[in-house]
PyMOL Python script that loads the backbone (N, CA, C, O; Angstrom):
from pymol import cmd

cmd.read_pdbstr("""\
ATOM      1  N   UNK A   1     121.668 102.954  69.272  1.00  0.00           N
ATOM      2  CA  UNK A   1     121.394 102.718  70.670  1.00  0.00           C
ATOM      3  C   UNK A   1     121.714 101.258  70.971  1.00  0.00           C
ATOM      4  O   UNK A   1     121.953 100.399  70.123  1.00  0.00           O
ATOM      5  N   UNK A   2     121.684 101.076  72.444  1.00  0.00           N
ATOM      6  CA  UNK A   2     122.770  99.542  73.042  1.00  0.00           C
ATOM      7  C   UNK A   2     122.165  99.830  74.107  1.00  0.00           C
ATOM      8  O   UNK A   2     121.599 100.820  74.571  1.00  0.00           O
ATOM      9  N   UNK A   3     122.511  98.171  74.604  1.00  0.00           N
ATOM     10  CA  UNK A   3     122.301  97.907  76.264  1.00  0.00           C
ATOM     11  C   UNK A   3     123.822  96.976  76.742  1.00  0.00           C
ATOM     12  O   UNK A   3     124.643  96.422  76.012  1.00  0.00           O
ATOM     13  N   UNK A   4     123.788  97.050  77.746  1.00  0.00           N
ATOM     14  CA  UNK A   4     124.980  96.260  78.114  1.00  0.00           C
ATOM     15  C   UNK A   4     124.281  95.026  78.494  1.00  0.00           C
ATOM     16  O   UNK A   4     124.863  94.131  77.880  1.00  0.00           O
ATOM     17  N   UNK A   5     123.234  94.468  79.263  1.00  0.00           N
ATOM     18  CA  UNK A   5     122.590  93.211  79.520  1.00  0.00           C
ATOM     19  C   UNK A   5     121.094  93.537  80.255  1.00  0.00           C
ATOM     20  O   UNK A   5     120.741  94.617  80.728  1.00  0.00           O
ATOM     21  N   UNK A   6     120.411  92.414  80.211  1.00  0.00           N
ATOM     22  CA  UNK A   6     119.187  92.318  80.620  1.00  0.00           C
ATOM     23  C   UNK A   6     118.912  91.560  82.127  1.00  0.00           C
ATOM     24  O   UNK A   6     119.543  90.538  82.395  1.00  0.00           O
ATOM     25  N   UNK A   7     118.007  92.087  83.012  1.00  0.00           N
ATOM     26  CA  UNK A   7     117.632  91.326  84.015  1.00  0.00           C
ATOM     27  C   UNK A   7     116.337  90.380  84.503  1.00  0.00           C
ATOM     28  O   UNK A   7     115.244  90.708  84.041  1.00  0.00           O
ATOM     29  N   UNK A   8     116.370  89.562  85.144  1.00  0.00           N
ATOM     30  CA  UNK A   8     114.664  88.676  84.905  1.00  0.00           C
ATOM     31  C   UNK A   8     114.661  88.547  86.018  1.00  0.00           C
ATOM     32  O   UNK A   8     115.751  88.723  86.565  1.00  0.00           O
ATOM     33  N   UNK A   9     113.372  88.156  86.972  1.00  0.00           N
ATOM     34  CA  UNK A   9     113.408  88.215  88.162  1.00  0.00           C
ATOM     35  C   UNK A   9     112.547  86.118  87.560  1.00  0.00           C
ATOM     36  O   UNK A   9     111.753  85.764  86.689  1.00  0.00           O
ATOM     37  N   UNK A  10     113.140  85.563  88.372  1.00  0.00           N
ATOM     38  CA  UNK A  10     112.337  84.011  88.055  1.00  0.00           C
ATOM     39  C   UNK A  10     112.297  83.444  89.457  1.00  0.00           C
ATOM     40  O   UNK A  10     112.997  83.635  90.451  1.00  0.00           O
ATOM     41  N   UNK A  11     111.062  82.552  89.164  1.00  0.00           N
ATOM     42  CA  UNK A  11     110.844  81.779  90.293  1.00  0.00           C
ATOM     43  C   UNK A  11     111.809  80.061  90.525  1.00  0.00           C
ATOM     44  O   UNK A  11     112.032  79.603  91.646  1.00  0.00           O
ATOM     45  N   UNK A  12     112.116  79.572  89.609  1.00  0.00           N
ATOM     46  CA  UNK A  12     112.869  78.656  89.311  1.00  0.00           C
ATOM     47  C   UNK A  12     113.923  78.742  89.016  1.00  0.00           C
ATOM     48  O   UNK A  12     113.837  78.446  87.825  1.00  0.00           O
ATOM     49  N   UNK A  13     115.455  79.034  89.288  1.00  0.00           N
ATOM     50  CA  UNK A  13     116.893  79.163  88.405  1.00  0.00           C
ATOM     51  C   UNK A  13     116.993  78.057  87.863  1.00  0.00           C
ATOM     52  O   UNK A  13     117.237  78.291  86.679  1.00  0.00           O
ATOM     53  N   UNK A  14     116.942  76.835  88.051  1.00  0.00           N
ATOM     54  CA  UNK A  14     118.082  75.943  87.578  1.00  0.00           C
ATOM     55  C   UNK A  14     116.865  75.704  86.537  1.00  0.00           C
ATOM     56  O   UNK A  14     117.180  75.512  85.362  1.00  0.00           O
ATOM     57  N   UNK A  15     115.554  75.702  86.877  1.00  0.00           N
ATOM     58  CA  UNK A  15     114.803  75.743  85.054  1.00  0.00           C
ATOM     59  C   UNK A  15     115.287  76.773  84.041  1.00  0.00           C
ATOM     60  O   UNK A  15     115.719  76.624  82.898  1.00  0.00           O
ATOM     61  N   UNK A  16     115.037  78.166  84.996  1.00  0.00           N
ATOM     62  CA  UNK A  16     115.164  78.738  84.088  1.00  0.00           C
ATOM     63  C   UNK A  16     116.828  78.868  83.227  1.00  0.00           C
ATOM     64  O   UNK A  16     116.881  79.144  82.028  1.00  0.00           O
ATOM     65  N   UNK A  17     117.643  78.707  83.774  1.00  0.00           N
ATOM     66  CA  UNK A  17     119.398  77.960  83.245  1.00  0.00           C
ATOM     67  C   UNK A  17     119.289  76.844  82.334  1.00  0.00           C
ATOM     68  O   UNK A  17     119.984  76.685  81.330  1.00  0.00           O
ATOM     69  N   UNK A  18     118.449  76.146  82.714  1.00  0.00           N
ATOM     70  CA  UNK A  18     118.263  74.897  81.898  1.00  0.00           C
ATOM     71  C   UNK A  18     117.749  75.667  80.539  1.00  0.00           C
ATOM     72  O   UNK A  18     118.270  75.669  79.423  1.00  0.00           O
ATOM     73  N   UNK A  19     117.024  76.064  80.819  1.00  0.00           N
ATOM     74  CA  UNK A  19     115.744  76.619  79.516  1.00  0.00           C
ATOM     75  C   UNK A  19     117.006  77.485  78.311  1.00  0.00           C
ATOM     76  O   UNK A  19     117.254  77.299  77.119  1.00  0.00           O
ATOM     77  N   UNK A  20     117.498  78.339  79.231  1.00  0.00           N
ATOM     78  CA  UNK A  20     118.351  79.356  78.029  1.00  0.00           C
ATOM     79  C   UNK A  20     119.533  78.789  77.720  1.00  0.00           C
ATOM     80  O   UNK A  20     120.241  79.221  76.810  1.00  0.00           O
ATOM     81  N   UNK A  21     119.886  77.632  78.558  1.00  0.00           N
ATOM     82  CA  UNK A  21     121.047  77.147  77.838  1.00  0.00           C
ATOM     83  C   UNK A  21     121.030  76.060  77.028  1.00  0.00           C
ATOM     84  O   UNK A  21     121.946  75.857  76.231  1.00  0.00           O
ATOM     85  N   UNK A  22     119.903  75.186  77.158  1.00  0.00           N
ATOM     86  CA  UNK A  22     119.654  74.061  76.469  1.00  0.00           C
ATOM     87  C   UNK A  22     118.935  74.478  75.249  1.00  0.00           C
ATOM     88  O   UNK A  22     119.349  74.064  74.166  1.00  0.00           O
ATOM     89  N   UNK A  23     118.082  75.117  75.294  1.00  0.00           N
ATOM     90  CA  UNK A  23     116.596  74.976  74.079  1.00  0.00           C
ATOM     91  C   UNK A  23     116.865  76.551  73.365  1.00  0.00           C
ATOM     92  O   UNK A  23     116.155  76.870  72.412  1.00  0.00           O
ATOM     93  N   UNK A  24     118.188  77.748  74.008  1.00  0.00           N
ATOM     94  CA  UNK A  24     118.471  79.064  73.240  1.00  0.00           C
ATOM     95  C   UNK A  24     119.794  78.809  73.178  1.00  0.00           C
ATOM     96  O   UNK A  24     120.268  79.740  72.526  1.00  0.00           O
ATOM     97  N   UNK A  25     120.584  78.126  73.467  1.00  0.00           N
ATOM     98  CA  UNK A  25     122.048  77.871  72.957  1.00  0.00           C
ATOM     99  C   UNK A  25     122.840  79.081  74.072  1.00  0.00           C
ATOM    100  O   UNK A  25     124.059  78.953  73.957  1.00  0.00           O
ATOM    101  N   UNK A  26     122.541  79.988  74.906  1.00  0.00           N
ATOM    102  CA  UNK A  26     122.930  80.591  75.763  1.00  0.00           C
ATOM    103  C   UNK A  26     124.043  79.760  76.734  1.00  0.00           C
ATOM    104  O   UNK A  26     123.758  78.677  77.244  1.00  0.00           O
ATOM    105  N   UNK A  27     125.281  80.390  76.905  1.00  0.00           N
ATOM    106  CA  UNK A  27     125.869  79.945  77.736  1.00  0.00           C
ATOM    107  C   UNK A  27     126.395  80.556  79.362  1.00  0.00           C
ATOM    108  O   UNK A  27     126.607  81.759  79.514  1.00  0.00           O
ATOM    109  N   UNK A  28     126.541  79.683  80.363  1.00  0.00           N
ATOM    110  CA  UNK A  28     126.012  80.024  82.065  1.00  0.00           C
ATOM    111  C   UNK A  28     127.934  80.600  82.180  1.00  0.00           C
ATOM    112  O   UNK A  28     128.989  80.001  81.976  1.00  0.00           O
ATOM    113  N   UNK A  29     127.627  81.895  82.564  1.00  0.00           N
ATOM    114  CA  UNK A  29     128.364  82.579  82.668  1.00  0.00           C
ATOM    115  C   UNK A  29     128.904  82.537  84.139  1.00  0.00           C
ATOM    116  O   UNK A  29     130.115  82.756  84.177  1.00  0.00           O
ATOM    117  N   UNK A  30     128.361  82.326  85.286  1.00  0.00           N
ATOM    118  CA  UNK A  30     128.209  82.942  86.699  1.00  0.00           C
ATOM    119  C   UNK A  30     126.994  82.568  87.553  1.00  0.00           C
ATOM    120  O   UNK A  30     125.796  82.816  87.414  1.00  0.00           O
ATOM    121  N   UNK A  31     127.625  81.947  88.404  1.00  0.00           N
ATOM    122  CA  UNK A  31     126.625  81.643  89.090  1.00  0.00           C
ATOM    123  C   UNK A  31     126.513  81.926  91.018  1.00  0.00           C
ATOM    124  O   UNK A  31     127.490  81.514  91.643  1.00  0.00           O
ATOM    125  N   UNK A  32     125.702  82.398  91.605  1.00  0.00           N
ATOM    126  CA  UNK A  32     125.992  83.076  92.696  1.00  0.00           C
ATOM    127  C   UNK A  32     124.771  83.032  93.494  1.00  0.00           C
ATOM    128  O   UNK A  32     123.703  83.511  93.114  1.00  0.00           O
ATOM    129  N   UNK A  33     125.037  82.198  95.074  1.00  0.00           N
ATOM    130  CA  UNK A  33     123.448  82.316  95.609  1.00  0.00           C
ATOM    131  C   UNK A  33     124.057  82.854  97.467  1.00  0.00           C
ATOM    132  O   UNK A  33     124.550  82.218  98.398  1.00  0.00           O
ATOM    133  N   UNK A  34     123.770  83.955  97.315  1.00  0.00           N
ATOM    134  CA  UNK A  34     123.649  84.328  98.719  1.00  0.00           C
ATOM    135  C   UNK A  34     122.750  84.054  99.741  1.00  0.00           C
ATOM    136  O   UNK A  34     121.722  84.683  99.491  1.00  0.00           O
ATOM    137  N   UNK A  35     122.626  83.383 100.835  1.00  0.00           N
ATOM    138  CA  UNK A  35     122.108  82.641 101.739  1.00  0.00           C
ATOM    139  C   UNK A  35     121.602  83.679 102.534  1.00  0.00           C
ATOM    140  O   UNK A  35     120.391  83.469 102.598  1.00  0.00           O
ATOM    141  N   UNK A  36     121.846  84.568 103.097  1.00  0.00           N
ATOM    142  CA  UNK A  36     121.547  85.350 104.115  1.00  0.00           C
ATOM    143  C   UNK A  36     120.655  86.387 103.945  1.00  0.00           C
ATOM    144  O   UNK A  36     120.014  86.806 104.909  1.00  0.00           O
ATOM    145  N   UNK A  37     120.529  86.870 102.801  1.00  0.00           N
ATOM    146  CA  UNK A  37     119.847  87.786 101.369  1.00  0.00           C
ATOM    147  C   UNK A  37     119.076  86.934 101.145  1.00  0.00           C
ATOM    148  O   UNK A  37     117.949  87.414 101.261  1.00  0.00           O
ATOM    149  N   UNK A  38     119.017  85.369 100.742  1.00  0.00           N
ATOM    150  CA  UNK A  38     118.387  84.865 100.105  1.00  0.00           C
ATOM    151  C   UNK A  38     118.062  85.431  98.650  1.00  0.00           C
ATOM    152  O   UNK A  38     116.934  85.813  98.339  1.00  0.00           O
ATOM    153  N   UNK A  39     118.824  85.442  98.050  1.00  0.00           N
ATOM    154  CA  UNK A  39     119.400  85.826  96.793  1.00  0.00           C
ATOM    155  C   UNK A  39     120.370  84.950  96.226  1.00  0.00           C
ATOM    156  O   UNK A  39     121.392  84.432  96.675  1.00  0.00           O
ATOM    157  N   UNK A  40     119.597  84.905  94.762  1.00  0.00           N
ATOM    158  CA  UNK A  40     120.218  84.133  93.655  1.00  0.00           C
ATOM    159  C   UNK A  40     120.817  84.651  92.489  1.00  0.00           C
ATOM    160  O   UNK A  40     119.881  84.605  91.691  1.00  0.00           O
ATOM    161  N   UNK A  41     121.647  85.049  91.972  1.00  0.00           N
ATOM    162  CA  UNK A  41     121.885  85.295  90.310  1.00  0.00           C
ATOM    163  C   UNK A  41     123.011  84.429  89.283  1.00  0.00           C
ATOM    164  O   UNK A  41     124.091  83.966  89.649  1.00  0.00           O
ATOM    165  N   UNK A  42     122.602  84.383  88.334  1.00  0.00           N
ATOM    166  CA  UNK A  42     123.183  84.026  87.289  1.00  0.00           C
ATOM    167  C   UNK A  42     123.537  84.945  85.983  1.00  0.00           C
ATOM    168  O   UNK A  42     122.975  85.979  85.620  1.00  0.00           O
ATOM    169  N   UNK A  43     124.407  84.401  85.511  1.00  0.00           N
ATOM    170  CA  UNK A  43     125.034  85.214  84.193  1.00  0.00           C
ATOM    171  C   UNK A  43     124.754  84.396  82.918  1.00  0.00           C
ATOM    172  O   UNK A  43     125.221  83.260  82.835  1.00  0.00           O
ATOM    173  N   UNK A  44     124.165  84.812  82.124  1.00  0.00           N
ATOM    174  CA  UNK A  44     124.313  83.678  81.040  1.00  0.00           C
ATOM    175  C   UNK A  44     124.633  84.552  79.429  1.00  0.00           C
ATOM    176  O   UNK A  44     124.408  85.762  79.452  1.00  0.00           O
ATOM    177  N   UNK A  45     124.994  84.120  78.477  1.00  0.00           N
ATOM    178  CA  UNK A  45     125.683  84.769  77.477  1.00  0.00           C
ATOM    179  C   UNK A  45     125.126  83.607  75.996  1.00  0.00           C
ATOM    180  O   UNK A  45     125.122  82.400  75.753  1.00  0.00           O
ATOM    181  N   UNK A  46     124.693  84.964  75.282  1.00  0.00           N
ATOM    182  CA  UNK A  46     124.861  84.127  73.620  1.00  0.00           C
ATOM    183  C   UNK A  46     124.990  85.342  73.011  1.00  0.00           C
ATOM    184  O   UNK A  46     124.136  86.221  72.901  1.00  0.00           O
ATOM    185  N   UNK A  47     126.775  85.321  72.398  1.00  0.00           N
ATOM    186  CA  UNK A  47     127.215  86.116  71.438  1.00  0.00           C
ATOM    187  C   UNK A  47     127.518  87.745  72.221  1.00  0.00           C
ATOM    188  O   UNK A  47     128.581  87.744  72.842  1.00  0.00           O
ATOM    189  N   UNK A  48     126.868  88.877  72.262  1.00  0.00           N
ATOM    190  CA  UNK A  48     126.870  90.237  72.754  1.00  0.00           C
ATOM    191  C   UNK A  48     125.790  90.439  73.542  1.00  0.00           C
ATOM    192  O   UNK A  48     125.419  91.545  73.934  1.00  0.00           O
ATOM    193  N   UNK A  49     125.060  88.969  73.888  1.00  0.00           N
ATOM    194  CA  UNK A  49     123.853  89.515  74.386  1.00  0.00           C
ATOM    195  C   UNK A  49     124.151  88.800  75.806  1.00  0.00           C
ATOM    196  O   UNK A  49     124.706  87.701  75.759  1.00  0.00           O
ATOM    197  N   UNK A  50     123.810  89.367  77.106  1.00  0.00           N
ATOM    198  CA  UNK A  50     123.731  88.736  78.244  1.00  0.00           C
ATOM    199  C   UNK A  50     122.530  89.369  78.999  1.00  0.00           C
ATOM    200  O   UNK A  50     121.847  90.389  78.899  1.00  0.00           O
ATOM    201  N   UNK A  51     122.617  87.994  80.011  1.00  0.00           N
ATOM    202  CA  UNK A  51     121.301  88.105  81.202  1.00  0.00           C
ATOM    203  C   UNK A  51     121.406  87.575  81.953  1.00  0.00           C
ATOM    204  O   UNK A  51     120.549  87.580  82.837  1.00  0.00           O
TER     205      UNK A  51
END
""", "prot")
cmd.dss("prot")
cmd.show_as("cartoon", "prot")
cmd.util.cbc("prot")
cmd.orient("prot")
């Protein structure tokens, strides 16, 4: 069994970006903030695993 990626709902992005890319070696794949939605997402990647 597999997943293709994981989702997080956070109150902070650029902590939480900071957090998985600095202190888990994760790297920022995508980044995307819709204004009108008020909606944020990011992509981030270490190895086969993304979120």
């Amino acid at each position: 069994m597999s997943f293709d990626h994981v989702a997080f709902q956070v109150s902070d992005m650029d902590s939480s970006i900071s957090f998985y890319t600095q202190k888990l070696g994760f790297k920022l794949n995508f980044r995307s903030k819709n204004e009108e939605e008020k909606e944020e997402y990011a992509f981030l990647e270490y190895g086969n695993a993304r979120l």
